[in-house]
LOVO-452497 format. One record per residue (C-alpha): residue number from 0; residue in three letters; x, y negated, z. Coordinates in nm, 3 decimals, decimal comma, always signed. Layout:
<nodes>
[NUM; 'ALA'; [X; Y; Z]],
...
</nodes>
This chain:
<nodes>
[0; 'UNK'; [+3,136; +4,842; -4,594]],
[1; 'UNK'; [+2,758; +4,663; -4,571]],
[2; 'UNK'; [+2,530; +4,681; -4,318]],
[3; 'UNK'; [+2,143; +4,798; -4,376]],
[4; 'UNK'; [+1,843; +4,710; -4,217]],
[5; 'UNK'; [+1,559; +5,045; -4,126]],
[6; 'UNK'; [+1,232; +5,052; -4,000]],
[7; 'UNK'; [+1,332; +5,301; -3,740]],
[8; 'UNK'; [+0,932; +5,392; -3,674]],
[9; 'UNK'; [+0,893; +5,453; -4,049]],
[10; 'UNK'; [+1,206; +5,624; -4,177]],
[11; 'UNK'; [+1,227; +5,944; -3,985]],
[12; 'UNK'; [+1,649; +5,935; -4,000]],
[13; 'UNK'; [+1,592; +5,748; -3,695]],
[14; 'UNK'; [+1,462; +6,047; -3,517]],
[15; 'UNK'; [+1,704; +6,270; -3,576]],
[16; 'UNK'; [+1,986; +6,063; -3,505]],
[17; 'UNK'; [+1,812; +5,965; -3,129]],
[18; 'UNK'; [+1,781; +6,361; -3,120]],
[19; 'UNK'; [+2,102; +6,443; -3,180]],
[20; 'UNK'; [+2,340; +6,185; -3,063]],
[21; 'UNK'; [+2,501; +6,213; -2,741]],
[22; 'UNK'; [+2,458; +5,799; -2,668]],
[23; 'UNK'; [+2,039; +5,804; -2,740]],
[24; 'UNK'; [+1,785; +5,779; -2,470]],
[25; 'UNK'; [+1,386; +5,734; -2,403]],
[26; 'UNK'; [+1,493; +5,351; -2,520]],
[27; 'UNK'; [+1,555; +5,515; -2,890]],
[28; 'UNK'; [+1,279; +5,737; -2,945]],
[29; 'UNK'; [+1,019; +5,627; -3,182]],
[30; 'UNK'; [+0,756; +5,720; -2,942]],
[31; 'UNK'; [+0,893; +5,443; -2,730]],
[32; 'UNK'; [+0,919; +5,173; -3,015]],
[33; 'UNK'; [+0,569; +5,247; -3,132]],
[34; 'UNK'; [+0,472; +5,148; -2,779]],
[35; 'UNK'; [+0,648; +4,819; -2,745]],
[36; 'UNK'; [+0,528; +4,749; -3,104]],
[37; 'UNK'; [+0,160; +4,837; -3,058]],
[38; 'UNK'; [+0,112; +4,614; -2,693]],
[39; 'UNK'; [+0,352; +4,345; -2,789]],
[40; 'UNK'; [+0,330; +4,341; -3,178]],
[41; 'UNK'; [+0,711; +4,333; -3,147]],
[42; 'UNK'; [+0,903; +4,426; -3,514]],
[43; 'UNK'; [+1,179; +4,692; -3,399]],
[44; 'UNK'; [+1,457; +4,734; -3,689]],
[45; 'UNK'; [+1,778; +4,910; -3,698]],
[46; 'UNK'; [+2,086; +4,805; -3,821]],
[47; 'UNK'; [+2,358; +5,103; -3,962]],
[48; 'UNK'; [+2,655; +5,079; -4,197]],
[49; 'UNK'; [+2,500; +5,414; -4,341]],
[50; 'UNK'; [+2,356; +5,437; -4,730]],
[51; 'UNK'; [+1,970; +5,394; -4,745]],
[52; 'UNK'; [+2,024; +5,757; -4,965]],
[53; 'UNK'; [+2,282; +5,923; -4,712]],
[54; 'UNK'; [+2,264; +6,039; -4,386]],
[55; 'UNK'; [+2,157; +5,798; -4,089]],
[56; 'UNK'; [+2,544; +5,857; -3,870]],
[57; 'UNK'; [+2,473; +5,522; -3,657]],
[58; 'UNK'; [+2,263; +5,265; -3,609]],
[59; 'UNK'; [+2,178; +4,957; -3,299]],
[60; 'UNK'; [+1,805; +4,919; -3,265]],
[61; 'UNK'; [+1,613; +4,581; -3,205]],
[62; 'UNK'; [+1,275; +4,422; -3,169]],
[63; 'UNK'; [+1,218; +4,084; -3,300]],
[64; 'UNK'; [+1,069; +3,883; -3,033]],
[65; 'UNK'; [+0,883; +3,553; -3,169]],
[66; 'UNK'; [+0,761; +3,294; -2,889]],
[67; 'UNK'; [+0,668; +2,980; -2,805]],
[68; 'UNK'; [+0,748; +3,001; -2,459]],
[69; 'UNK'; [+1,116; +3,164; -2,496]],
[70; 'UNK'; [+1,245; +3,172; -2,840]],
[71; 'UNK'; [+1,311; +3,360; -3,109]],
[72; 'UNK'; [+1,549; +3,612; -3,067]],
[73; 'UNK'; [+1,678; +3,986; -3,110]],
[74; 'UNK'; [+1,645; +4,231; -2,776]],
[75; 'UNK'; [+1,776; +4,571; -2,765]],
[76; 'UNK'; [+1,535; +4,609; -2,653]],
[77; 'UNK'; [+1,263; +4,476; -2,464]],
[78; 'UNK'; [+1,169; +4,577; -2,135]],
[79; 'UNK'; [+1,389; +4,832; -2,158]],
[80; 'UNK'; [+1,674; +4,922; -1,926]],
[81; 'UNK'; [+1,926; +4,990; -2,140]],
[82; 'UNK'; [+2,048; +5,065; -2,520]],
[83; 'UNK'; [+2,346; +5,196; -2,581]],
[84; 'UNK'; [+2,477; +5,136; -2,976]],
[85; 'UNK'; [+2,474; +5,473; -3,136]],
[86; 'UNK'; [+2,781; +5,466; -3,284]],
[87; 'UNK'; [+3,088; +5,673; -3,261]],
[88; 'UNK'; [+3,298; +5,458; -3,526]],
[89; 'UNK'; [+3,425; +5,162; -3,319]],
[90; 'UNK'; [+3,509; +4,984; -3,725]],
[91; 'UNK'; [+3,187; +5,066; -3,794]],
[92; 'UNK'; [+3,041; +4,860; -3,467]],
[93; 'UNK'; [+3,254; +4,581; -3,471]],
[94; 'UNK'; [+3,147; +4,531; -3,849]],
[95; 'UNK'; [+2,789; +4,535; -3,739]],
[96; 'UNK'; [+2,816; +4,316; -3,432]],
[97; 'UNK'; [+2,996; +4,032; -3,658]],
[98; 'UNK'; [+2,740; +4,080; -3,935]],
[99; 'UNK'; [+2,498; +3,999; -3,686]],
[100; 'UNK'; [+2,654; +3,723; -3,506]],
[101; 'UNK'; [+2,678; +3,570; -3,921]],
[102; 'UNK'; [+2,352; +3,628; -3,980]],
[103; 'UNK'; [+2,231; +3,438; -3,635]],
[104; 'UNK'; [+2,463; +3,138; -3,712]],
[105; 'UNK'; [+2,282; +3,113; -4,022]],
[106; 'UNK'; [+1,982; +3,021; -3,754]],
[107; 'UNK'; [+1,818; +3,383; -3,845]],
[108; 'UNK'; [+1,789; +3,386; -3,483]],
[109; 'UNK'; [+1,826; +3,200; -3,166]],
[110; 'UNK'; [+2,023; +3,450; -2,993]],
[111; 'UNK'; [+2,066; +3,832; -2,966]],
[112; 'UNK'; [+2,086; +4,029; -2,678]],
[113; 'UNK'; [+2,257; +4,406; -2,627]],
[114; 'UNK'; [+2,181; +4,637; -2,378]],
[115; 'UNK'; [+2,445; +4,913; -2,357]],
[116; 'UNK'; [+2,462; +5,157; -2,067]],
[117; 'UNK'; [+2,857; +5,260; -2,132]],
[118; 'UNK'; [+3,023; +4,966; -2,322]],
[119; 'UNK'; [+3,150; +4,651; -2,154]],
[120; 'UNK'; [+3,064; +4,441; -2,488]],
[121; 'UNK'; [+3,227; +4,151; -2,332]],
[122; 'UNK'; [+3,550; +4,248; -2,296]],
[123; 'UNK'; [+3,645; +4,421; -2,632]],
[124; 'UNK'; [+3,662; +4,305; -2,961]],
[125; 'UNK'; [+3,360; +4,408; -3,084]],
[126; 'UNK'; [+3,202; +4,151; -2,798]],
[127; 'UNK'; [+3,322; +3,827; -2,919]],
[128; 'UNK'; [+3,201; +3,563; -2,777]],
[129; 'UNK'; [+2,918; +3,747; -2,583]],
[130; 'UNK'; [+2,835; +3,644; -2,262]],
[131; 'UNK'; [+2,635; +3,800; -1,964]],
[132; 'UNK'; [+2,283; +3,752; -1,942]],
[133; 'UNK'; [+2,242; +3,938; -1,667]],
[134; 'UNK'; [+2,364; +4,211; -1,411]],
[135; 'UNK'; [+2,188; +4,533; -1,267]],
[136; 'UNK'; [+2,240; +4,862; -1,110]],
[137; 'UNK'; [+2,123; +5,157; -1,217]],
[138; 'UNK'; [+2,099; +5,517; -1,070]],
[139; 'UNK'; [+2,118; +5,807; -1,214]],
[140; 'UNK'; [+2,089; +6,151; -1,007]],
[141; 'UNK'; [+2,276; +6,475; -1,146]],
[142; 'UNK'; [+2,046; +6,805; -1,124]],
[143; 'UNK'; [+2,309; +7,073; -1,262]],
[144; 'UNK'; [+2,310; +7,164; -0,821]],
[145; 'UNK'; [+2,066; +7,399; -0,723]],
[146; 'UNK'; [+1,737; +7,260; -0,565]],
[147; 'UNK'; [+1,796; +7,340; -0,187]],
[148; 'UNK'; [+2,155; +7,151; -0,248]],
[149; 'UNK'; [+2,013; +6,862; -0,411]],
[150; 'UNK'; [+1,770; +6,777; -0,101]],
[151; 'UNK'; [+2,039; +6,854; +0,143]],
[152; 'UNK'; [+2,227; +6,568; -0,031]],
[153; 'UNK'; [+1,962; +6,320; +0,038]],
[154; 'UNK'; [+1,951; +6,086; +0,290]],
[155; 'UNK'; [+1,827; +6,284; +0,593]],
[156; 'UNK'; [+1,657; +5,954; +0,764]],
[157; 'UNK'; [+1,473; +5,827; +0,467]],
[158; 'UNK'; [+1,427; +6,077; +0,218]],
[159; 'UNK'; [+1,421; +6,418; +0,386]],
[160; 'UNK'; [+1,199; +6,323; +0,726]],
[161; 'UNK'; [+0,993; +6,064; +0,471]],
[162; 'UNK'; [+0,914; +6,401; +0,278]],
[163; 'UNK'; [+0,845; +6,670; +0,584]],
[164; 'UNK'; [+0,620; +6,311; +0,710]],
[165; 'UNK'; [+0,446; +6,337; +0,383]],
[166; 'UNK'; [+0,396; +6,708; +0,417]],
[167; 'UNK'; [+0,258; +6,697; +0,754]],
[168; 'UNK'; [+0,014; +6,429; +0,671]],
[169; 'UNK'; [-0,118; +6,660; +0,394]],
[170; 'UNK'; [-0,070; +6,458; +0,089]],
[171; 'UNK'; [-0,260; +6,595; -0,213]],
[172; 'UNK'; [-0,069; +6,543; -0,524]],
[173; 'UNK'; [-0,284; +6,514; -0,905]],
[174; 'UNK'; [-0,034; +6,514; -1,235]],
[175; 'UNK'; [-0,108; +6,449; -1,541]],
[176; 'UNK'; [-0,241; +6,245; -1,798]],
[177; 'UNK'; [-0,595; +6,200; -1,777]],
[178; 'UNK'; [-0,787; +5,875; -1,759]],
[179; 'UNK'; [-0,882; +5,901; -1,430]],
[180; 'UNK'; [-0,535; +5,904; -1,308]],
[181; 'UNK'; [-0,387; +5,688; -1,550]],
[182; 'UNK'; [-0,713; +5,404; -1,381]],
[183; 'UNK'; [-0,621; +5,502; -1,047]],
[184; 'UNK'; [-0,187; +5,442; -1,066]],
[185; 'UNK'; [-0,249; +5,114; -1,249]],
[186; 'UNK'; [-0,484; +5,024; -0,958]],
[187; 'UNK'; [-0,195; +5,079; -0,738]],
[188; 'UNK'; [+0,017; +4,910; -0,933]],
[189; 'UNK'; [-0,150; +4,571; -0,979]],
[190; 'UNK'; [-0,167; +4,580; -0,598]],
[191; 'UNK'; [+0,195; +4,664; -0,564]],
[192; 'UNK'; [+0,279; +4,324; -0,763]],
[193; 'UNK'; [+0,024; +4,128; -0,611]],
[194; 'UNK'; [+0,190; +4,176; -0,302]],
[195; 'UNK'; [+0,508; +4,018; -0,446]],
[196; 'UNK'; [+0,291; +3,804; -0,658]],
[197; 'UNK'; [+0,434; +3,958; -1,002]],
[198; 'UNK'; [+0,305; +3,992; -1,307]],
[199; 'UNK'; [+0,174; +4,345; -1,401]],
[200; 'UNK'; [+0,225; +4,479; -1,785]],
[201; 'UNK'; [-0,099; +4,514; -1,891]],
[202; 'UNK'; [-0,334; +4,793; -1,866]],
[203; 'UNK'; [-0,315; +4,878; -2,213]],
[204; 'UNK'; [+0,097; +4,879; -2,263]],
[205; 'UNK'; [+0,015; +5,309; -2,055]],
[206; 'UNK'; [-0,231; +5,339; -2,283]],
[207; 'UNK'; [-0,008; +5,318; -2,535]],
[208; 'UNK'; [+0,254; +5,520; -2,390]],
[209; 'UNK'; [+0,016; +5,778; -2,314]],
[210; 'UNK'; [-0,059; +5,776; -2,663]],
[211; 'UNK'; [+0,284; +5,825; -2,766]],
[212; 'UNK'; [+0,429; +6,041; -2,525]],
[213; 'UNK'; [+0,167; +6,339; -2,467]],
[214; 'UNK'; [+0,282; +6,532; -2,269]],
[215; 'UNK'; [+0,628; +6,357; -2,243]],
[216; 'UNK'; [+0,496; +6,133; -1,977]],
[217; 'UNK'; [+0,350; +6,221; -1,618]],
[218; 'UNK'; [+0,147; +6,056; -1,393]],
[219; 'UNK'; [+0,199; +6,162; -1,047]],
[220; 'UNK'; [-0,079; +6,016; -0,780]],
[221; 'UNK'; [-0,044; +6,112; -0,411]],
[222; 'UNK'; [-0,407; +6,107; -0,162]],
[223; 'UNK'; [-0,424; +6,134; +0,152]],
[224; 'UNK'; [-0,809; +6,282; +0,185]],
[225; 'UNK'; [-0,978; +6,106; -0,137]],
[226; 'UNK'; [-0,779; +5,769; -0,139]],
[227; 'UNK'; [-0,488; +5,701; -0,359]],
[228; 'UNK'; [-0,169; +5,598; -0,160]],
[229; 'UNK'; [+0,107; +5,587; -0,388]],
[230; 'UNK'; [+0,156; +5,719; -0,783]],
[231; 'UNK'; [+0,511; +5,720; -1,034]],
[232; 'UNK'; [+0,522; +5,788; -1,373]],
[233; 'UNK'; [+0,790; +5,938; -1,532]],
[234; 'UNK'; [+0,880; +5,995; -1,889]],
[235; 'UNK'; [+1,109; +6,264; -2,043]],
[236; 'UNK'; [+1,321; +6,263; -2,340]],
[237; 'UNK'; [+1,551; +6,562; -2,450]],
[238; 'UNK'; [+1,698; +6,685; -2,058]],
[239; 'UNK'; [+1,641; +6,357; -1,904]],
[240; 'UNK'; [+1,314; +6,271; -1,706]],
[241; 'UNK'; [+1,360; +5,914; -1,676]],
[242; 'UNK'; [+1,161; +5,759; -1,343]],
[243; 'UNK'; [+1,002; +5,424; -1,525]],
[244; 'UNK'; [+0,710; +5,281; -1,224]],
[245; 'UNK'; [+0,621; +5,344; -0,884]],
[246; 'UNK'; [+0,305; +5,192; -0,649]],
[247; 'UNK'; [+0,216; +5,186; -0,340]],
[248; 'UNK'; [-0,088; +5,095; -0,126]],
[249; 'UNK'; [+0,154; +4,901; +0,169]],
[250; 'UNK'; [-0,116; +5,042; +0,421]],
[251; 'UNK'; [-0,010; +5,415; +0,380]],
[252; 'UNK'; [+0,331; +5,286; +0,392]],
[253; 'UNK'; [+0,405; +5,546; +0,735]],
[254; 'UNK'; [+0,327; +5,823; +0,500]],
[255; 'UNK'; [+0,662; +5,853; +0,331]],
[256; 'UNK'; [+0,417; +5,894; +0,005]],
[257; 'UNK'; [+0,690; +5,769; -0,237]],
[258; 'UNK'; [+0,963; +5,972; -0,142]],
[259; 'UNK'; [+0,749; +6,242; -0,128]],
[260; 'UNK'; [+0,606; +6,193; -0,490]],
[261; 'UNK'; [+1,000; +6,111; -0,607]],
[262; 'UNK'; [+1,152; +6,451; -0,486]],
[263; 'UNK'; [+0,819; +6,668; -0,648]],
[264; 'UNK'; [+0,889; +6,486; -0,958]],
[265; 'UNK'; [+1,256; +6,557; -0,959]],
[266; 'UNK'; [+1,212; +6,933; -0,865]],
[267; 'UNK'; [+0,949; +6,935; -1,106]],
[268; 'UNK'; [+1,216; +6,829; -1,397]],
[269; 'UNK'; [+1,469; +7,062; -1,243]],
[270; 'UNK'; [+1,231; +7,354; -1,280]],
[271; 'UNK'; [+1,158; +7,246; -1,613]],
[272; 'UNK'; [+1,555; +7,224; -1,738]],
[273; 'UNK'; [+1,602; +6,866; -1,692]],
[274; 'UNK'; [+2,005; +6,771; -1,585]],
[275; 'UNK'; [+1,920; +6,428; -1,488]],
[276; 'UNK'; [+1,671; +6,192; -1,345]],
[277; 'UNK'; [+1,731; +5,820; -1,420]],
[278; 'UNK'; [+1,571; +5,641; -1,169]],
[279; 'UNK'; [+1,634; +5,281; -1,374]],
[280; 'UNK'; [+1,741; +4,949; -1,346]],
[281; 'UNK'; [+1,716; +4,775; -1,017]],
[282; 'UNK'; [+1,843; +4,339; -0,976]],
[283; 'UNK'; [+2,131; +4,328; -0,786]],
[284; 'UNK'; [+1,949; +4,097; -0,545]],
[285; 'UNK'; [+1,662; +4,280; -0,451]],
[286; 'UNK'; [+1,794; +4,444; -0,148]],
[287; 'UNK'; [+1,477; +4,627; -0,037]],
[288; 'UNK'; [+1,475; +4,911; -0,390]],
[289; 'UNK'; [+1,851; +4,898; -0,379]],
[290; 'UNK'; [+1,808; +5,057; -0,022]],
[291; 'UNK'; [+1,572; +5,282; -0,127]],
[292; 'UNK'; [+1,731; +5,415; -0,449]],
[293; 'UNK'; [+2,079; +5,406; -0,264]],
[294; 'UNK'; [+1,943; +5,700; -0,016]],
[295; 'UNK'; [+1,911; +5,909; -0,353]],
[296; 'UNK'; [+2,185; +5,804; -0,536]],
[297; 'UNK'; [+2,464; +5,633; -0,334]],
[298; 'UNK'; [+2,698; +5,536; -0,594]],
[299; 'UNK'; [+2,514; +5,367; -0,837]],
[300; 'UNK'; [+2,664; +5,244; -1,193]],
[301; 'UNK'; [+2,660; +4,860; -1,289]],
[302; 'UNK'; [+2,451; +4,760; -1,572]],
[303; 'UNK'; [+2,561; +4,430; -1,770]],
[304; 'UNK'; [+2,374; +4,305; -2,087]],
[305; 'UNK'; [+2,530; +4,091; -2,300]],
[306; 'UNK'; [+2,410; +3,792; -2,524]],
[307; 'UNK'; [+2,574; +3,601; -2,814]],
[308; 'UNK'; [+2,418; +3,272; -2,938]],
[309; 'UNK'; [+2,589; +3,022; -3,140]],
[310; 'UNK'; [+2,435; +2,663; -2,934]],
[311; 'UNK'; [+2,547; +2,658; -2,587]],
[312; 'UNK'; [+2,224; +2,457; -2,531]],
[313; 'UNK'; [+1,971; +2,794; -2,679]],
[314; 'UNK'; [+1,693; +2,849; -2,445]],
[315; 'UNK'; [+1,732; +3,157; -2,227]],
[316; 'UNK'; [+1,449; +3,410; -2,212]],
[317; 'UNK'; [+1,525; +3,441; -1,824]],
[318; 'UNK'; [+1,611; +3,071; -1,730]],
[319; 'UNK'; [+1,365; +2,849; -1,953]],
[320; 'UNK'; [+1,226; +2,559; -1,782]],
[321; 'UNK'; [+0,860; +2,648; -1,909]],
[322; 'UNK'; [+0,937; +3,052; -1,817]],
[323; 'UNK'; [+1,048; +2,890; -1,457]],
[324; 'UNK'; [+0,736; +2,674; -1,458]],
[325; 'UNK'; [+0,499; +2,949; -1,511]],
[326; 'UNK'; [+0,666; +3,195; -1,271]],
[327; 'UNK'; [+0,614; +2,918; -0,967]],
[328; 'UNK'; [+0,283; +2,910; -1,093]],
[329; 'UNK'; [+0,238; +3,302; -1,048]],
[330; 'UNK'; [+0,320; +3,301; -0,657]],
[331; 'UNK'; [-0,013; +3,122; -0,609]],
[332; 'UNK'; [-0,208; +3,325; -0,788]],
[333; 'UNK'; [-0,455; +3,592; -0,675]],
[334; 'UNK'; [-0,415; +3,935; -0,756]],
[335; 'UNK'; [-0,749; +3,904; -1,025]],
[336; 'UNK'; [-0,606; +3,608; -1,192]],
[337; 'UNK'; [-0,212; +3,792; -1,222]],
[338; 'UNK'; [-0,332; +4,061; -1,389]],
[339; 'UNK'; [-0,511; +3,824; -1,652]],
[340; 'UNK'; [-0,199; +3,606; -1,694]],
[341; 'UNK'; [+0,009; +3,947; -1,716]],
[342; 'UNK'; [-0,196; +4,054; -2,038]],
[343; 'UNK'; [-0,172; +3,725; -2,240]],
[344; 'UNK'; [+0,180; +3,625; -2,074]],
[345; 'UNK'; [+0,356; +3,977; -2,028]],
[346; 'UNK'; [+0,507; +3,976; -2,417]],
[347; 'UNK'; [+0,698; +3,636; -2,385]],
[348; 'UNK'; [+0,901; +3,765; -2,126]],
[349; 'UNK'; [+1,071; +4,092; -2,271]],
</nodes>
């Protein structure tokens, strides 16, 4: 057996195996990788034990992330909530996963982080001496019910009355892709981190998914008269619409804007055939979207990613001292001056 390195952006075997294997997501799709590659200048490859001449039957995709500030290393993938390993051969993986692990003790690599949704690396064979990097939840809400079914479901205090709120208030919804609307959400959402004094990605990381994604990707912008109060975008790949970044002007906050915009995007992808709406990661300590996301999905799924490095002593993307350094330095920041740091900071941190 020997393992083989693809370009999965350039060899179009990659796209028909994200399209047609059960394990693939948004994370997979070449659309997405020509994002991360064009903002970030990130080098995705694959990895499969399949013949450069044959069929691509599996593969685990990566983006080379080269930085001063934390390392070199291989994600799957960056800023990306999850990756699952398409493989169905569990030889084949564990062959992979120790060909890697050789090739990063050979100091190809500082370390290399996995991302999968279903495996618990860590505690099989094929996860070796990996060790958590870090621990999330993620939801995940099932639309095979009918419509009327699904809101009955939802959490009558702070999703349904948020909504009939929303409705009352007259909220005027805009969708699409346009410009205009792809200005006003990032508006939004630079003031939604400034509040928290976060970094933003930068303006032109939805340019670049617009790009990519056409009509894949919707922005959805809710006004109350002529001012923007809250916006999502969502993205869709095969029968998922996957719910990637909401915003929200605090000030409308009484509204119930978001949940409002959340339940027309989720009918929306109902009407439209979707079975699922992945409403992403969330930290296990941030107590506030865990609330919110529990009223929609109550049970949520745990979401560990794994990392293998060979020197106990290899810097950590999330933990460096200079990553630490520069993150105290962000909560005294204006708004004007995050958004700056964001765009020449934002790739170091994937």
């Amino acid at each position: 057996m020997r393992c083989y390195q693809v370009d999965p952006t350039q060899d179009p075997r990659w796209a028909e195996l994200a399209d047609r294997h059960p394990g693939a997501s948004i994370f997979h799709s070449v659309a997405w990788l020509n994002a991360l590659r064009r903002t970030y200048g990130y080098e995705p490859v694959a990895f499969t034990t399949s013949s450069p001449t044959g069929e691509l039957n599996n593969g685990l995709v990566f983006c080379h992330v080269n930085s001063w500030l934390t390392g070199h290393r291989l994600v799957s993938l960056p800023f990306s909530d999850h990756c699952e390993p398409l493989f169905d051969s569990a030889k084949d993986l564990s062959f992979l996963i120790r060909y890697l692990q050789a090739s990063l003790e050979r100091k190809e690599w500082e370390y290399l982080e996995v991302r999968p949704i279903n495996a618990n690396l860590g505690q099989t064979d094929d996860g070796v001496a990996f060790v958590p990097a870090a621990t999330y939840l993620i939801h995940t809400l099932d639309l095979h019910s009918d419509l009327d079914e699904l809101f009955r479901n939802l959490d009558r205090d702070s999703v349904q009355r948020q909504f009939e709120r929303a409705e009352q208030a007259g909220l005027v919804e805009k969708c699409g892709t346009s410009g205009d609307l792809l200005k006003e959400f990032y508006r939004l959402l630079v003031m939604t981190g400034g509040r928290d004094h976060l970094l933003s990605p930068p303006y032109a990381w939805f340019q670049n998914l617009t790009h990519c994604y056409g009509r894949a990707l919707e922005i959805r912008v809710a006004y109350q008269d002529e001012t923007p109060v809250a916006a999502i975008l969502t993205l869709r790949f095969r029968d998922v619409v996957y719910y990637q970044y909401g915003c929200l002007n605090a000030r409308f906050n009484q509204l119930g804007a978001m949940p409002w915009l959340l339940w027309r995007a989720i009918a929306a992808a109902k009407s439209n055939g979707a079975n699922e709406f992945d409403m992403g990661r969330t930290e296990e300590n941030n107590a506030g979207l865990l609330a919110f996301k529990n009223h929609w999905v109550p049970r949520p799924k745990r979401l560990v990613y794994w990392r293998y490095s060979d020197n106990s002593q290899s810097r950590d993307s999330a933990d460096s001292w200079k990553l630490k350094m520069a993150k105290g330095a962000f909560s005294f920041m204006p708004s004007r001056f995050l958004t700056i740091t964001g765009k020449l900071l934002y790739r170091h941190i994937g």
